[in-house]
C-alpha positions in Angstrom: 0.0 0.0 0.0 1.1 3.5 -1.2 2.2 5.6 2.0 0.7 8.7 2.8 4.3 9.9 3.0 5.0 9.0 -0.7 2.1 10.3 -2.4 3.3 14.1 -0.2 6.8 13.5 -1.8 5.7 12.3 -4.9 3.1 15.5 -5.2 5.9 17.9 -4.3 7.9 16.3 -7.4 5.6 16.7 -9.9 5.0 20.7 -8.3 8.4 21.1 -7.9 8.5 24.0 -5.4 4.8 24.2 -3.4 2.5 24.5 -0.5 1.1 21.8 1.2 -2.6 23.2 -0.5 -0.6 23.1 -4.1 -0.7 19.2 -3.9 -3.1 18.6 -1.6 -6.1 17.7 -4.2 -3.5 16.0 -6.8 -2.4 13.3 -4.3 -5.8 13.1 -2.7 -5.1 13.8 1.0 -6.6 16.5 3.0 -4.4 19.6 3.7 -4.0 19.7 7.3 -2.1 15.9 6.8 -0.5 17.2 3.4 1.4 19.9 6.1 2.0 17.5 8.9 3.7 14.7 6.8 5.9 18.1 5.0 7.2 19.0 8.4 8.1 15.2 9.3 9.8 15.3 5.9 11.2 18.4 6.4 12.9 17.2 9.8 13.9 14.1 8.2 15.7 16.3 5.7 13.3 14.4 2.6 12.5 18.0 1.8 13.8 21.7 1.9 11.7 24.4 3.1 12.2 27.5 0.5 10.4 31.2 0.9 7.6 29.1 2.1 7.5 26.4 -0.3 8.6 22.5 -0.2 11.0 21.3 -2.6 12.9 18.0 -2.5 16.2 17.5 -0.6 18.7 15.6 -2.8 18.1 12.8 -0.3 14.4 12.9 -0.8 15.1 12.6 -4.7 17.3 9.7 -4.6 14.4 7.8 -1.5 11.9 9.3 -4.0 13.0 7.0 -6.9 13.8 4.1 -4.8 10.2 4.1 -3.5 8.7 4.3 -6.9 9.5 0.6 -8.7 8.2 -1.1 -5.4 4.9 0.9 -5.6 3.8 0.7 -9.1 5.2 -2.5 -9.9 1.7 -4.1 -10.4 0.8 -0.7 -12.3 3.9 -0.9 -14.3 2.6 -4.8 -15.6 -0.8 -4.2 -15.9 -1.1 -4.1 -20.0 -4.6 -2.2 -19.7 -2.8 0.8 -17.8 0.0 0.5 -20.3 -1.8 0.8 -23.1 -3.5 3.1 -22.0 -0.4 5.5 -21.7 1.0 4.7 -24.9 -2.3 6.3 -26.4 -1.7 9.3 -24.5 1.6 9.6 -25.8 0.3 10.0 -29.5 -1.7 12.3 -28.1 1.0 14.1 -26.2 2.8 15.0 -29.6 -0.3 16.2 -31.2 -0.9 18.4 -27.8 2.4 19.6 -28.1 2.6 20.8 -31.9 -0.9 22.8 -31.2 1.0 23.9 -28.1 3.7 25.4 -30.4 1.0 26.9 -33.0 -0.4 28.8 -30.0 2.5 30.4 -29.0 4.0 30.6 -32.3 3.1 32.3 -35.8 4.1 31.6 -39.5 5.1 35.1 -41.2 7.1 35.1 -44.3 8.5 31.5 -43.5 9.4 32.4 -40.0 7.8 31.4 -36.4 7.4 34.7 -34.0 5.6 34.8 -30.8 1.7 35.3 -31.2 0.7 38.4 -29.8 -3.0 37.2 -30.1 -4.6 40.3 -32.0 -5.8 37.2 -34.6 -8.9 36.0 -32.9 -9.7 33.4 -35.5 -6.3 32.2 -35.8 -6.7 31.7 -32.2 -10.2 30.5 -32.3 -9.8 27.6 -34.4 -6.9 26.3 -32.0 -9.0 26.4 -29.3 -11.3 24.5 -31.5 -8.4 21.6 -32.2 -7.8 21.9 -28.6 -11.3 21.0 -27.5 -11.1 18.0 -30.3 -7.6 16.6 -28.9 -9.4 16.6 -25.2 -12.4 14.7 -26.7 -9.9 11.7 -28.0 -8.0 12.0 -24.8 -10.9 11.7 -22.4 -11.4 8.3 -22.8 -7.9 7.3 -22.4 -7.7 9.3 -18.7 -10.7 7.2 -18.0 -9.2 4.3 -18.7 -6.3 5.1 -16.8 -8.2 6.4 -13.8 -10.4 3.1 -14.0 -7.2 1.7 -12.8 -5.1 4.6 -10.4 -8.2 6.4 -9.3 -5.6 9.5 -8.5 -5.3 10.2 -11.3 -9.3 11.4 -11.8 -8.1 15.0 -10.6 -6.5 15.9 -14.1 -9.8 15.2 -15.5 -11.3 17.9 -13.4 -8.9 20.4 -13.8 -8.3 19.9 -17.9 -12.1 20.4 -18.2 -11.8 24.1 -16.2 -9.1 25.1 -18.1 -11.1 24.2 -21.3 -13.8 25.4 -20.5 -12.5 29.0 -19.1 -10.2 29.3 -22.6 -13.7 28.4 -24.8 -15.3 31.5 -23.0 -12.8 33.5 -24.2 -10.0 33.6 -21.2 -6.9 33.1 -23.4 -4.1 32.4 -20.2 -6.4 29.5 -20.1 -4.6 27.4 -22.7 -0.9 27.9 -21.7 -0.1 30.2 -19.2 2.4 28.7 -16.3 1.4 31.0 -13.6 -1.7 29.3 -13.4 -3.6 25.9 -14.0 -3.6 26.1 -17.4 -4.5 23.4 -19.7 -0.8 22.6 -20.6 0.4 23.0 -17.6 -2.0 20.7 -16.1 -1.0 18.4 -19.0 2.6 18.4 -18.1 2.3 18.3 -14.9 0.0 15.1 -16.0 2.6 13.6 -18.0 5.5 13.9 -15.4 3.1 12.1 -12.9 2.7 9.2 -15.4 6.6 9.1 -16.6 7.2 8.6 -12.8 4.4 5.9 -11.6 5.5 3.8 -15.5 9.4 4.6 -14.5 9.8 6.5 -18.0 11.8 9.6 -19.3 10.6 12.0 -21.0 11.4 12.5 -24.6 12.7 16.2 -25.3 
C-alpha cells in the first residue's frame, strides 16, 4: 500500500517548489495531513523548506526514486494501464505541436511569438484543442479506472477548457496558473514517474 508519505513526496515532485494546498487535491489527501507529513519530511531532511515552499532534498530525490519501482510494480505490468499511456503519448505529440502553433506564428516562412490580435487564428486552436481533449478523455478514463488519482486531471483539464472556450486566453498555456498545458505536463510527469519512464525532449 502506497504511503501517505510517498504520495506528499511524490506531489511535491511533480510541483516542484509548493504548498502543502498546491498538492493537496492531486495526491488526494486533506491539507491539514499534506502539512504534517511536509514537516516530518522536512525534519527528516526528505525535503527543503524555501520562501515558504517545499521542494525535494537531494536525499528525498534519490528515496523518492527508490520508493517508486516497489509501488507501481503491479501498475507498471498491468497491460490495460500501459496501453492506455502509450495512447496518451500519440496524443502528447499532437498536444504539443498545437502547443507550439499557440504560441507561435508563421510570417514570411518564420515562427514569432503570437501576440493574439488574430482572434480566429486563435479560435480555431482552441477548437483543435477541445477536439484533442475529446480523443483524450477516454484514455484518462481508462487510466483512472485503474489509479483512481489520477481522476483530478480530469477535473482540472475540463476548467481550463472550458474557461479558454469563454474566451480567457491564459487558459490554454499560461504557467502561472492551471492552465490546460500545464496541467497536462504536470500530468505527464506524474505518469513518466508511476511507469518509471523519461521524457522524450
Amino acid at each position: 500500500m502506497v504511503s501517505n508519505l510517498h504520495l506528499v513526496m511524490h506531489g511535491v515532485a511533480i510541483k516542484k517548489h509548493c504548498t502543502a494546498a498546491d498538492i493537496s487535491g492531486l495526491i488526494g489527501l486533506p491539507t491539514d495531513l499534506v502539512e504534517r507529513e511536509l514537516v516530518s519530511a522536512n525534519k527528516d531532511g526528505r525535503v527543503v523548506l524555501a520562501d515558504g515552499k517545499y521542494i525535494l532534498s537531494p536525499a528525498g530525490q534519490m528515496i523518492l526514486l527508490g520508493e517508486y519501482s516497489r509501488f507501481y510494480g503491479d501498475l507498471r505490468a498491468d497491460s490495460r494501464f500501459t496501453g492506455a499511456y502509450e495512447r496518451f503519448e500519440i496524443i502528447n505529440t499532437d498536444l504539443k505541436q498545437l502547443i507550439t502553433e499557440w504560441q507561435t506564428v508563421e510570417i514570411a516562412g518564420k515562427r514569432v511569438p503570437n501576440d493574439h490580435a488574430n482572434a480566429e487564428y486563435d479560435d480555431k486552436l482552441i477548437g483543435r484543442l477541445g477536439d484533442l481533449h475529446e480523443r483524450f478523455e477516454p484514455i484518462l478514463t481508462s487510466m483512472t479506472s485503474i489509479s483512481p488519482r489520477l481522476g483530478c486531471y480530469a477535473d482540472k483539464l475540463g476548467n481550463a477548457l472550458e474557461r479558454a472556450e469563454d474566451g480567457a486566453l491564459e487558459w490554454v498555456s499560461d504557467a502561472k496558473i492551471e492552465s490546460y498545458h500545464t496541467v497536462w505536463f504536470e500530468m505527464h510527469e506524474d505518469l513518466l514517474r508511476l511507469l518509471g519512464r523519461l521524457r522524450e525532449e
